[in-house]
N, C-alpha and C positions, 0 to 999 in steps of 0.2 A: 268427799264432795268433788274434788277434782276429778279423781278417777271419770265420773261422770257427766259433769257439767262441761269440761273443758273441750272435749271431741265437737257436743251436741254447740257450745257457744261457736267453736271456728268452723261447722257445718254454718252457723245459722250467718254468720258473717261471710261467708260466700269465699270462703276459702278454702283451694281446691284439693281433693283427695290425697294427690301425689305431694301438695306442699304439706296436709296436716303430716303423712308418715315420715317425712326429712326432718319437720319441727317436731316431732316426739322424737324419732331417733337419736337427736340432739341429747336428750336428758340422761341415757345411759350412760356415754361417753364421757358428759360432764360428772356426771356427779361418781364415776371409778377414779376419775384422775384427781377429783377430789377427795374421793376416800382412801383412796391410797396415799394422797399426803399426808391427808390425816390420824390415819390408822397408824402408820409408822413414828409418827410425832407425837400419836396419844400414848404407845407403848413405853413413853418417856414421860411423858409433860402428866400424864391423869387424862381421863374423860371428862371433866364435868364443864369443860368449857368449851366443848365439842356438840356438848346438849344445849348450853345457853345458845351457844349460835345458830345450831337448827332450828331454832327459836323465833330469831331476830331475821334470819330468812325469809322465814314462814311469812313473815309481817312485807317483806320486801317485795315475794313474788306475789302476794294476792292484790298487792296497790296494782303492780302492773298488770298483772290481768283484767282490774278491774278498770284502767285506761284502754286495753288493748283492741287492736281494730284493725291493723296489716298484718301479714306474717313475720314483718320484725319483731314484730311487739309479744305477740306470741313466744318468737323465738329468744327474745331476752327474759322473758320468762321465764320459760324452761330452763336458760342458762342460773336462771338464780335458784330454780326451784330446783334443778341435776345439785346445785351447790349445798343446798338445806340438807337433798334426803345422803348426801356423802358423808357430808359432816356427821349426822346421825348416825348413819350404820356404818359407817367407822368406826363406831365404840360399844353399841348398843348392845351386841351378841358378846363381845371380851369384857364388858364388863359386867353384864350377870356369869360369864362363867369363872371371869375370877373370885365372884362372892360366893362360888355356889360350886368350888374344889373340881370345876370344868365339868360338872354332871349334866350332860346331854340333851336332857330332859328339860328343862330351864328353857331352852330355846324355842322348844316347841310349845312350851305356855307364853314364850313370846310372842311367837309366830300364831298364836291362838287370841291372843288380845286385841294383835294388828288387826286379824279376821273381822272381831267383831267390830271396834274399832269402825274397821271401813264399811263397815254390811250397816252398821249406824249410820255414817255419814251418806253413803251410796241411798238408804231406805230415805234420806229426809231431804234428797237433792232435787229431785223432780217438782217434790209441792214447793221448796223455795226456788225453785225458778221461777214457777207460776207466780208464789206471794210476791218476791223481792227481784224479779229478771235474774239474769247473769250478772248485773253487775253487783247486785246486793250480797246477791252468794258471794262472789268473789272477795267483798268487803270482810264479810262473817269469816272466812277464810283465813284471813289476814288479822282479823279480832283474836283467833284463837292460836297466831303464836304466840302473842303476848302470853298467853297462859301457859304456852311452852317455856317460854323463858323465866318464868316463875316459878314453875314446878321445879323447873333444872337449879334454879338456885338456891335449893335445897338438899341438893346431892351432896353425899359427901366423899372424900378423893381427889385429891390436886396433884402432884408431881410427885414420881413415882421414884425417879432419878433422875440425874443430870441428864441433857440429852448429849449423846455421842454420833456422830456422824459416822463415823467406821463400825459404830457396833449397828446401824441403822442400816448401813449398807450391807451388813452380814445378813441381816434379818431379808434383806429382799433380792441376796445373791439366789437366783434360780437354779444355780451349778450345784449350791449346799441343799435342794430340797430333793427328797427321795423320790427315785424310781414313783411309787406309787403315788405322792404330792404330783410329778408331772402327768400322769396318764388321769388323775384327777381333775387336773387343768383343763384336759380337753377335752374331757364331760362334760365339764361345766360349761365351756364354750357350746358345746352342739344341745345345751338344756336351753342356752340361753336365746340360741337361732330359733329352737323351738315356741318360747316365750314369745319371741318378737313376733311370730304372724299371729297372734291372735291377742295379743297383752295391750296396752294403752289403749289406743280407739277406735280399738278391731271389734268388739263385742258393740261395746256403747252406738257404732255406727250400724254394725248389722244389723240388732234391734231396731236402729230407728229406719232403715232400709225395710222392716217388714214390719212396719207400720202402726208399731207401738209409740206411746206418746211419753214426754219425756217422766212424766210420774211413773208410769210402767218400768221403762225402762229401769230408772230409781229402786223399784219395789223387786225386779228381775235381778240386777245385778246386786241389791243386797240382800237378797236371798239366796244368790250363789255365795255370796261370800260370809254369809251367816252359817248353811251350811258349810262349808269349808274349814271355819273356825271350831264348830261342834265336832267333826270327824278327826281335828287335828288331837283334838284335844283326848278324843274320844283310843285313837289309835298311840298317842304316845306313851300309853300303858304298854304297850309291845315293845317286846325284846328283841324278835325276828326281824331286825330291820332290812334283811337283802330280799327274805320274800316278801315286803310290805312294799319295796321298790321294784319289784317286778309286776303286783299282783296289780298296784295301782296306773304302772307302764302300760300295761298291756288296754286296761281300760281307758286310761286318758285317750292312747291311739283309736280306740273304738269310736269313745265319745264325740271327739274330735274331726272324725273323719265322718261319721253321719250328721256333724252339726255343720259342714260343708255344704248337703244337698236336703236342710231344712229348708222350712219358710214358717212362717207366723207363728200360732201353739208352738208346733212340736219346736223350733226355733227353741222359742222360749223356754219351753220343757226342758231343752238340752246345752241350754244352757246354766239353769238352776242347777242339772243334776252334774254337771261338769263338778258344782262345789265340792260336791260328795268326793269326789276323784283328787280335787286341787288339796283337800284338807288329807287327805292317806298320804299324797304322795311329799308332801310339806315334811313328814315326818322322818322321815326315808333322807329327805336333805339335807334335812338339820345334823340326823345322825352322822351322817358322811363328812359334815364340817367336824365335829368332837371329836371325830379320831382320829383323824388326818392333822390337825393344826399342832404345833408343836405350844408347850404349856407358855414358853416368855417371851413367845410373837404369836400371840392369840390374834391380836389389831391385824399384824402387816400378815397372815398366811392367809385370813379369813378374806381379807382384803385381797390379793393374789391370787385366788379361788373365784373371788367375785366378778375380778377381772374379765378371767374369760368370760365368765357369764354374758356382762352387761356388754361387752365388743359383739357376745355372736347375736345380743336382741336389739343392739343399734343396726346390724348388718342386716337384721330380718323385717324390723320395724320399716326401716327407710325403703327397703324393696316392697314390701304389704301393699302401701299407696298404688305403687306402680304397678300390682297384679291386680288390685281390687279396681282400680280404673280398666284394666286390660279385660277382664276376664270373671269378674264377680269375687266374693268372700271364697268360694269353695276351695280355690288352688289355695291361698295362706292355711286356711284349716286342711287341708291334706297334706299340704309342705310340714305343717308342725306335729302332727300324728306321725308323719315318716320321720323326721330327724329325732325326736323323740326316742325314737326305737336304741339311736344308740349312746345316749344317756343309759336308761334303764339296764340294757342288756351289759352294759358295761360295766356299772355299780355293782349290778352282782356277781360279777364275775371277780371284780377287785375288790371287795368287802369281801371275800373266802381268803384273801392274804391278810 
């Protein structure tokens, strides 16, 4: 629901382009320095109180959204909402792999629940603005971590070991990770630059730039991400995962680069079918994390991979404003087609080691 509502409410409060992409940029930064506390803490302490509290977030950041009206308010938002999703995927991906003897595959029916998941909430966003405004949404928002923090207190898993400070600091010396862990890093980095010019509310504003209404849009972007979840799912039957990351590379760049010099339909068109492309190549990443992570810092490697990630889409997001004020959508959707390139082209060249 955020995904969507959130762009289109600080459009409709008259708050300006260049500020929305600084205040999204915010949440990647926030929530790595938060998962990387927590990933390393959880490697020790259990996840299950890592879940309660993406929970009790949940609940924190939709009050404030639904008071919010400056771009502080906004932006203390996102500081608490960067906080929730850290918490959470600090632990979410290590601990299905510890239940499940680190099988791969796991992830990708995670990474396929998210999908739909969000392609639900994205498909029922548009007519609750209409029903309930922005602030109502924002409420229901905030309703449904309470049921996060309830589900989570049913997990089971609490303290794994003592925690050790030197053996914490082993796990996130960069000196001790292999050759192939660093050249991984900085994939992850130029995946995440890529991410940032078109990710938070790069799509949801183009849409409403070509003239779609906020139901539409609703029905658009959860049908891309409906999509997305059905090919993820569909594709982690494969084994070949370096040519699944090229094959999907090469198209994302295509996609991406004539959804640059759309407008309305096709627009729209290409952005549904983007899903098709985001759900292959989901699969492709997942795999890249299972092999690479070492089995007793699943938390703090996966976390350290993420890192680069969420640095190079805070560094993309926060410039996006400032091109899409300059110069329209097309340059962020061309910028992330090209940096793309060397994600993909890279993966398979280090997934042959």
């Amino acid at each position: 629901m955020l995904g969507v509502a959130l762009p289109l409410m600080m459009k409709q409060r008259k708050v300006d382009i260049v500020i929305i992409g600084f205040v999204f940029a915010s949440m990647p930064l926030i929530m790595q320095l938060g998962r990387m506390l927590f990933a390393t803490v959880s490697d020790f302490l259990g996840r299950k109180i890592f879940f309660v509290s993406s929970g009790f977030l949940a609940v924190v950041s939709g009050v404030i959204y639904y008071f919010a009206s400056a771009p502080l308010d906004f932006l203390f938002g996102k500081v608490m909402e960067g906080t929730r999703e850290g918490s959470l995927w600090a632990v979410n991906r290590a601990f299905l792999l510890e239940r499940n003897g680190g099988r791969w595959r796991i992830l990708v029916h995670l990474r396929t629940v998210l999908y739909v998941a969000f392609a639900i909430g994205s498909l029922l966003t548009g007519f609750l603005i209409v029903l309930f405004w922005y602030e109502g949404t924002m409420l229901l928002c905030a309703f449904l971590g309470f049921f996060i923090v309830f589900l989570s207190l049913w997990l089971t898993g609490g303290a794994k070991e003592r925690f050790s400070a030197r053996k914490a600091l082993r796990f996130l010396d960069f000196r001790r990770k292999s050759r192939v862990f660093k050249i991984s890093l900085v994939l992850f980095f130029m995946m995440g630059v890529s991410f940032g010019f078109h990710a938070g509310f790069v799509i949801p504003l183009f849409l409403d730039q070509n003239g779609f209404s906020a139901e539409v849009i609703g029905l658009i972007y959860g049908a891309m991400i409906l999509l997305a979840g059905l090919f993820s799912h569909v594709f982690s039957r494969s084994s070949r995962v370096r040519h699944l990351i090229l094959f999907s590379g090469v198209l994302y760049s295509i996609v991406l680069s004539l959804m640059g010099f759309s407008s309305f339909v096709l627009a729209g068109a290409l952005v549904t079918v983007y899903g098709f492309v985001e759900g292959m190549s989901s699969v492709g990443q997942e795999g890249i994390l299972s092999k690479i992570c070492a089995k007793e810092s699943y938390g703090t490697d996966i976390g350290l991979l993420m890192m680069g990630l969420h640095v190079g889409e805070s560094l993309s997001l926060a410039l996006s404003g400032i091109f899409i004020s300059i110069w329209g959508f097309a340059v962020p959707f061309l910028l992330a087609a090209v940096t793309y390139v060397v994600f993909y082209v890279g993966s398979y060249m280090i997934l042959k080691e």
